[in-house]
C-alpha positions in Angstrom: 7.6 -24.5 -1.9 11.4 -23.7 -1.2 12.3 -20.1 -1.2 14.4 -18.2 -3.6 17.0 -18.3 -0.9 17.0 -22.1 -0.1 16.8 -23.2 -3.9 19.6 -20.6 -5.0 22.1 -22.0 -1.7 20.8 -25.7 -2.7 22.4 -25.3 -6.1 25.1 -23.7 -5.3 26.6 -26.2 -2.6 25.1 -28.9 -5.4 27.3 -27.6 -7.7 30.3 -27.4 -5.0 29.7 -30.7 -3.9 29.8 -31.7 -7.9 33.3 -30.0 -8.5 34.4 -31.8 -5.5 33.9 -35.1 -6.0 35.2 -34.5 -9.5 38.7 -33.7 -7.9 37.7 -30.1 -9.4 38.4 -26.8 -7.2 35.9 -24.4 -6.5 36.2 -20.9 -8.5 38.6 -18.8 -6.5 36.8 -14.9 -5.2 38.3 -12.8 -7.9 38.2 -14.9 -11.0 36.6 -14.8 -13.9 34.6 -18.2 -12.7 33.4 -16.8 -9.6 32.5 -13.5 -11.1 29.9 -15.0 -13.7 28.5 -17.0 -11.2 27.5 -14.0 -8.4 26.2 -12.3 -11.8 24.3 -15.0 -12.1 23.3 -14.8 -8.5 22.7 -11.0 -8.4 20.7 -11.4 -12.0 18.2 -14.3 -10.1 17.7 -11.7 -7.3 17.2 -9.1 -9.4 14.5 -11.0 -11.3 12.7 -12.0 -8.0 12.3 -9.2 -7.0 11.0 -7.5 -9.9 8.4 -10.5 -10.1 7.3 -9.3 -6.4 7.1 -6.0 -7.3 4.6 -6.8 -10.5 2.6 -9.1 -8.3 2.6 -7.3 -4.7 0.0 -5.2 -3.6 0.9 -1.2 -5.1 0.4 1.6 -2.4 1.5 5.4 -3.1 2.5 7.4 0.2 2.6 11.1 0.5 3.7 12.3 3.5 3.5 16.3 4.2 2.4 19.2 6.2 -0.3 20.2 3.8 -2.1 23.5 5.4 -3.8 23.5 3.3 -4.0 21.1 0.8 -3.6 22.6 -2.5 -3.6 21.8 -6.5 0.1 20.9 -6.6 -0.6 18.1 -3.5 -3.5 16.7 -5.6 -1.6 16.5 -8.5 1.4 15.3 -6.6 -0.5 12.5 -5.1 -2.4 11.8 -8.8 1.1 11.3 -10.6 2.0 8.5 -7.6 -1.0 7.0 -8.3 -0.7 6.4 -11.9 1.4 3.2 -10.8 -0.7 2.3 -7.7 -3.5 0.5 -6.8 -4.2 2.6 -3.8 -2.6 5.6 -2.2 -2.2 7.2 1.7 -1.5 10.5 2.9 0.2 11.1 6.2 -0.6 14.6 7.5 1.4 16.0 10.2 2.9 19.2 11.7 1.2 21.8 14.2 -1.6 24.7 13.0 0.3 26.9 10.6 -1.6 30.6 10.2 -5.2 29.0 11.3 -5.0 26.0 9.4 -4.9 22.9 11.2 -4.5 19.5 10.7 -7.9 18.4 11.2 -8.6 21.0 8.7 -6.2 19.6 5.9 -7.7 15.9 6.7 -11.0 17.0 6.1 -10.1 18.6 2.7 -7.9 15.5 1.7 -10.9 13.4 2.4 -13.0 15.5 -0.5 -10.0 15.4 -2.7 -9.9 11.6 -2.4 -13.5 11.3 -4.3 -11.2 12.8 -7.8 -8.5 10.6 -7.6 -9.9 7.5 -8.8 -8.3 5.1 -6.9 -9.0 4.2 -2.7 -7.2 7.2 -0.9 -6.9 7.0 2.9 -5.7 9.7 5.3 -4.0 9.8 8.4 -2.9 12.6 10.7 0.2 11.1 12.7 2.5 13.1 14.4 6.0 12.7 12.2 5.0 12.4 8.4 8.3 10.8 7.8 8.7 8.3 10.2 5.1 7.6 9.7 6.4 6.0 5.9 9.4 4.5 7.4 6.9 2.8 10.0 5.1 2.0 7.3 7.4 0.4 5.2 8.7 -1.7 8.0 5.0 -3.4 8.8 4.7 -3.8 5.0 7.6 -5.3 3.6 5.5 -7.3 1.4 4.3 -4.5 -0.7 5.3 -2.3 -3.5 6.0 1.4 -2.4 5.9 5.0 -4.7 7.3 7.1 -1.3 6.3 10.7 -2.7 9.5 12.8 -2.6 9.2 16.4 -3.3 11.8 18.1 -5.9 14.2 19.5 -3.7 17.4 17.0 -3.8 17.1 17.3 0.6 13.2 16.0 0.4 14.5 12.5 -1.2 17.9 12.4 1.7 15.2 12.1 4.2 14.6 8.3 2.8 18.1 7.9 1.9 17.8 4.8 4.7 15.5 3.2 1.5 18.2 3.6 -0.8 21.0 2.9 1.4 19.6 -0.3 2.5 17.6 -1.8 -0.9 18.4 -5.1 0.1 15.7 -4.9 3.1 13.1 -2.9 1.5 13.4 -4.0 -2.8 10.0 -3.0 -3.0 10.4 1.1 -1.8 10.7 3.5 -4.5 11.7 7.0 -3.8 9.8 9.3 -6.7 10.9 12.5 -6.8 8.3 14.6 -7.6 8.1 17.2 -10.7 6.9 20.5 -9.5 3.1 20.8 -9.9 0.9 23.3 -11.0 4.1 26.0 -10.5 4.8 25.0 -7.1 2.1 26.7 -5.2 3.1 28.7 -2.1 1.3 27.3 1.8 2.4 31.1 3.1 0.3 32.3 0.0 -2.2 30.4 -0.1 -2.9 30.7 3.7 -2.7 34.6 3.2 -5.2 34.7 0.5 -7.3 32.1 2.7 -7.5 35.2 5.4 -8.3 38.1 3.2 -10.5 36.5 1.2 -11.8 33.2 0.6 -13.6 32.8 -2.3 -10.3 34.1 -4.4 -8.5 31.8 -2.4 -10.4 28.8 -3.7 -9.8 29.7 -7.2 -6.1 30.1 -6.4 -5.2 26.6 -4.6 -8.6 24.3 -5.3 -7.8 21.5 -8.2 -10.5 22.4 -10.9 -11.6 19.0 -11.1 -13.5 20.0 -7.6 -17.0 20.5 -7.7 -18.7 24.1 -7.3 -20.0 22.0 -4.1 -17.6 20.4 -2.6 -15.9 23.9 -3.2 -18.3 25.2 -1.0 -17.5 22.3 1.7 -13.8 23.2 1.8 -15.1 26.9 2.0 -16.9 25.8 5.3 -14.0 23.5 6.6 -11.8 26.8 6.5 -14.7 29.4 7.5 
């Protein structure tokens, strides 16, 4: 089967090759002739790739710190996966205030069983190359890159946006603010004077009483 590529240049040295032997010249660049036909062009690429977004494999990234993981990244992670079929989570960054990585993985890996799709997590050691890495080994598939609301979170993927013609399938969501944008430095405070508040305060509700009581061991 020829490629969009090969059956779009096919036709369009067909159609040079036409006008030729017609004694016909070929549309000069600037006028109206050879405007309508890159529309054309740029309309048939447009269409392709929106017909290998519908049919490519869907996967929502959300890279962050996440120490811990709280109600806002849950729901964060929910509203990318509301267009996904699956989602991953990139954890990275040193121990902030006691809280460590292998901490937030373990309490990502209990939020996963709410979010009703397949959720894997991954600690790597840069969140956002870790998507851009990513990306580059999957070029094939549709991406929701999680962006948080702040207009600097979404320049860190301005090479996506900057460059759509090698990755048509990225999409940089911006995040709404969740659940009032929880504070890490508050959380993580509460977290030390007392737990069991601190649960109530950062814990989505969808949690179970235990699986509450296996995030209160993770952090113990």
């Amino acid at each position: 089967m020829k490629t969009f590529k090969e059956y779009f240049t096919e036709s369009l040295w067909a159609n040079i090759n036409a006008k030729r032997k017609r004694g016909e010249k070929s549309a000069r660049k600037g006028s109206k002739a050879y405007k309508a036909a890159k529309k054309a062009g740029d309309k048939l690429r447009a269409s392709k790739s929106e017909n290998a977004e519908s049919t490519s494999e869907k996967v929502a990234l959300l890279p962050g710190g996440f120490k811990p993981p709280t109600k806002g990244h849950f729901n964060a992670l929910r509203y990318l996966l509301e267009d996904a079929d699956k989602g991953v989570v990139f954890i990275g960054g040193k121990e902030r205030d006691g809280i460590t990585p292998e901490q937030s993985e373990k309490i990502w890996n209990i939020y996963s069983n709410y979010l009703g799709k397949p959720v894997s997590v991954v600690y790597v050691p840069n969140p956002v190359r870790a998507v851009y890495e990513f990306a580059d080994d999957n070029l094939d598939k549709t991406l929701f890159v999680g962006a948080g609301a702040k207009d600097e979170d979404v320049k860190r993927y301005a090479y996506f946006t900057n460059n759509v013609d090698k990755y048509p399938l990225v999409n940089v969501v911006k995040i709404p603010m969740q659940e009032g944008g929880i504070s890490g430095s508050q959380t993580r405070e509460l977290i030390s004077k007392d737990i069991d508040k601190a649960l109530i305060y950062f814990v989505p509700e969808e949690v179970s009483p235990d699986d509450k009581e296996r995030i209160k061991n993770v952090l113990a």
